[in-house]
C-alpha positions in Angstrom: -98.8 -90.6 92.9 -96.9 -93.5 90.8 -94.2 -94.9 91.6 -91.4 -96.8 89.9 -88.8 -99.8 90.3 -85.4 -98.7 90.6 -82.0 -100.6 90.3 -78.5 -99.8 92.4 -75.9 -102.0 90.3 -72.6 -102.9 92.2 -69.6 -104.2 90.9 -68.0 -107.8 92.0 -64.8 -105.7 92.6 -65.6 -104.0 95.8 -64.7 -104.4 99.6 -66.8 -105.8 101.9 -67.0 -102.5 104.2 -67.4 -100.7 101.0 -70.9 -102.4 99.8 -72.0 -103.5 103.7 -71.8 -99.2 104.3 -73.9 -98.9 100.7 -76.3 -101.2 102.0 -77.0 -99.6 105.4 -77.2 -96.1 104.1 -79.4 -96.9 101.2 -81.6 -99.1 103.7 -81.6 -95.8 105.9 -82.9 -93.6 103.4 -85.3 -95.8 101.8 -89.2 -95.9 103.1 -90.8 -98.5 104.7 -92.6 -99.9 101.7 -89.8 -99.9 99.3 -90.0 -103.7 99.1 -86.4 -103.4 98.4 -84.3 -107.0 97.1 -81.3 -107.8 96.2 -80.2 -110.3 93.7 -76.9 -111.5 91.8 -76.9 -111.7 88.4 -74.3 -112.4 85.5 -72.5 -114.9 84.9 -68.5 -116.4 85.1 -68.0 -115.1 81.4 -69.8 -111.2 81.6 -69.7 -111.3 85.2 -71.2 -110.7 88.7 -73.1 -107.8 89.6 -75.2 -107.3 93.0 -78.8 -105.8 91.8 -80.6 -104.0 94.5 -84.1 -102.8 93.1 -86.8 -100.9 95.0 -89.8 -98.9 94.8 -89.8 -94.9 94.7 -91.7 -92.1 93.5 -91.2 -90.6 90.2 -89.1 -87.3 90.9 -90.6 -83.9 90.1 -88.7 -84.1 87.0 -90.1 -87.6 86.1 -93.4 -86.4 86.8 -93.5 -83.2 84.5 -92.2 -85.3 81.5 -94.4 -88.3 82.2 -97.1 -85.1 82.0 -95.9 -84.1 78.7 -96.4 -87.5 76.9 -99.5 -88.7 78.9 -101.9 -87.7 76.2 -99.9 -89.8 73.7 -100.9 -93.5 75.9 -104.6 -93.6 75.6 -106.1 -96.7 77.1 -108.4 -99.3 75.5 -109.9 -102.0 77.6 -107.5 -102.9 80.5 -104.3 -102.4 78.2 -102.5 -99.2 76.6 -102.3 -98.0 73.0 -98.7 -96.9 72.7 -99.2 -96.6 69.0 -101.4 -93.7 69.2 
């Protein structure tokens, strides 16, 4: 099975009980080798956004249109062709 990096983005306009509940229910329902982080990111111009990124499998959804385009990456060496 593969698995896949996802992101949770959260705004710099939040309250503190707001993003400390996000954080504990998303640490509840995440899996022990999610190897989840969290980063800031932005800037005083764009602006501040908590990142939280972690590792899940692909959903059945994912998986049947991963399927669809497999044949389409063939690999050659240790690297893909995407142009084939």
């Amino acid at each position: 099975m593969r698995i896949v990096k996802d992101y949770i983005e959260i705004t710099d306009y939040t309250s503190l009980d707001a993003l400390i509940d996000t954080l504990v229910s998303l640490r509840q329902t995440l899996g022990e080798d999610a190897g989840a982080e969290l980063r800031l990111r932005g800037d005083d111009v764009f602006g501040r956004t908590l990142s939280i990124s972690y590792m899940r499998p692909l959903t059945e959804e994912e998986a049947a249109c991963e399927g669809r385009y497999a044949h389409l990456c063939e690999p050659i060496g240790n690297r893909l062709d995407l142009a084939a």
